[in-house]
TILUMTI-373789 format. One line per 3 residues: their letters; for each residue x, y, z negated of C-alpha. Coordinates in Angstrom, 3 decimals, padded with zeros to 6 digits, m for minus. Layout:
# TILUMTI-373789
A> X/Y/Z ~ ...
# end
This chain:
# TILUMTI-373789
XXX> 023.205/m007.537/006.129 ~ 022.128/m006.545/002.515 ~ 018.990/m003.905/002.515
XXX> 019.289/m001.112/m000.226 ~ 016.348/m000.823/m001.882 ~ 014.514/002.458/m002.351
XXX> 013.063/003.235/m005.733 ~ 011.768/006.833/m004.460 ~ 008.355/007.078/m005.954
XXX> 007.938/009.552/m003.118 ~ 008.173/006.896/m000.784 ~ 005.380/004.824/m002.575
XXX> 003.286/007.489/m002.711 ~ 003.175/007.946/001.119 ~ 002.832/004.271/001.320
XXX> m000.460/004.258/m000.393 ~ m001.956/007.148/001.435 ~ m000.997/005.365/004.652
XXX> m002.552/002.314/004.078 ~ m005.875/004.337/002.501 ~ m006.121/005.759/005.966
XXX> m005.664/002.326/007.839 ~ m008.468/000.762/005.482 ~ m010.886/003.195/006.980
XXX> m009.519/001.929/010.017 ~ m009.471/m001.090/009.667 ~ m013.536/m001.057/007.640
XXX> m014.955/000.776/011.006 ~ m013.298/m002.412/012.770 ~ m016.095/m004.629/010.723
XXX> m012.811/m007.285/009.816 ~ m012.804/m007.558/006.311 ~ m010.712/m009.894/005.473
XXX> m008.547/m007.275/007.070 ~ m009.700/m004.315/005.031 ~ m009.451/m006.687/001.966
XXX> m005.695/m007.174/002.599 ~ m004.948/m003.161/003.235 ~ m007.118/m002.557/m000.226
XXX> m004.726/m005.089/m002.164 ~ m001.830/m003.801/m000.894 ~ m003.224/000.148/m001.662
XXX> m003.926/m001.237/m004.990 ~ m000.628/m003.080/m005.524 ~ 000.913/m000.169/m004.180
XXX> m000.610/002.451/m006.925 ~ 000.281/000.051/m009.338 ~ 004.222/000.222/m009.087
XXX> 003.341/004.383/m008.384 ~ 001.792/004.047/m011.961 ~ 004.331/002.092/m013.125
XXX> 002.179/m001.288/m014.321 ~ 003.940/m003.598/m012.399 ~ 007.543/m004.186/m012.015
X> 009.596/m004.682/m008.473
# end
């Protein structure tokens, strides 16, 4: 089955709040190789919101 893929910038946008509040999380867990991963994604995730990088 072919996914449609959602260009809603509304949807990124909740998608880098989300994973701002699950690298709290994740920093009070003391894992940060964990808290590194959650910070990329926030990052790569503000990115596309921006619009620097392409899908």
């Amino acid at each position: 089955m072919k996914q449609r893929r959602e260009d809603n910038p509304e949807t990124l946008v909740y998608i880098e709040q989300m994973l701002g509040e699950l690298g709290k999380l994740a920093k009070k867990t003391d894992n940060p190789l964990l808290a590194y991963m959650i910070q990329m994604a926030s990052e790569e995730a503000k990115d596309l919101i921006e619009g620097k990088r392409n899908h």
